[in-house]
SENUMAR-665790 format. One record per residue (C-alpha): residue in one letter; chain; x, y, z. Coordinates in steps of 0.02 Angstrom, whole numbers, plus 50000, padded with zeros to 5 digits. Each point is the difference from the previous one (the first is absolute). Example, Ala and Ser with C-alpha at 12.3 -4.5 7.8 and 13.67 -1.06 7.14 Angstrom:
A,A,50615,49775,50390
S,A,50069,50172,49967
***
This chain:
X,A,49276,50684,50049
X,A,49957,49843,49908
X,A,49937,50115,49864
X,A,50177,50058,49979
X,A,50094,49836,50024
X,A,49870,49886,49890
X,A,50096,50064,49843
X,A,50169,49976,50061
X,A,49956,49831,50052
X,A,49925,49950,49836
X,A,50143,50065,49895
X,A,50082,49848,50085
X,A,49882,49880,50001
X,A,49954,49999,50188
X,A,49819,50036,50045
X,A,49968,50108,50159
X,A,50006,49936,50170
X,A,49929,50081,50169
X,A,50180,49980,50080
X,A,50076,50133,49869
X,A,49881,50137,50093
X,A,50075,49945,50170
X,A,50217,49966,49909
X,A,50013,50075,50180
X,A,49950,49853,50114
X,A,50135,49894,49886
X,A,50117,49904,50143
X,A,50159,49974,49879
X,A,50143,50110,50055
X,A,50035,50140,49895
X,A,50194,50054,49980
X,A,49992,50117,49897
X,A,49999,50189,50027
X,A,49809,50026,49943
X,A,49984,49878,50191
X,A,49913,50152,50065
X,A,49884,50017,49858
X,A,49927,49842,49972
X,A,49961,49968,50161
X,A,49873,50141,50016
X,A,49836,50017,49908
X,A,50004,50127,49850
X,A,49951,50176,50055
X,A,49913,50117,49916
X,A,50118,50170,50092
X,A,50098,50004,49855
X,A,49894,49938,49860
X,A,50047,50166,49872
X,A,50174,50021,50057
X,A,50064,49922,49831
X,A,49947,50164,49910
X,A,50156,50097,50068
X,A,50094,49914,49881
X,A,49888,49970,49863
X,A,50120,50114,49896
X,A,50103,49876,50019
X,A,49906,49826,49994
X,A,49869,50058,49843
X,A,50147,49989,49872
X,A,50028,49836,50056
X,A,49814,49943,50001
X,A,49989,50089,49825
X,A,50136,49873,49949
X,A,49913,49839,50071
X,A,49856,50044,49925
X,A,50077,50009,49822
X,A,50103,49865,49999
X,A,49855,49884,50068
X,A,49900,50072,49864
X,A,50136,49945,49883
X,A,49997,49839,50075
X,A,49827,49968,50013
X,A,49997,50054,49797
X,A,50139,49855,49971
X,A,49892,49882,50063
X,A,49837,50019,49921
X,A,50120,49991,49816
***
């Protein structure tokens, strides 16, 4: 996991700590409806389950892509 979060957490300036592997030990309350999710470690039964939709998700990752492109090409002007 820290392989996968490292990025993330350096896109905001944050460098990784051993806690983020355990986010599910955290004490602090959680009211939202994602309660149930982070207080479980990640699981790996449903790691591939995103490709059901993929028809529906790649168009949208096609976009990202392109306008970061276009974004990272404004800055280096």
């Amino acid at each position: 996991m820290p392989g996968t979060v490292t990025g993330l957490l350096r896109s905001l300036g944050k460098d990784w700590d051993p806690a983020c592997a355990r986010f599910y030990e955290n004490p602090r309350r959680i009211l939202t409806a994602s309660h149930g999710q982070v207080n479980k470690p990640i699981y790996r039964d449903t790691v591939g389950s995103w490709k059901q939709y993929r028809d529906y998700v790649e168009p949208l990752l096609l976009e990202e892509a392109v306008m970061s492109d276009s974004a990272n090409e404004s800055q280096r002007r």
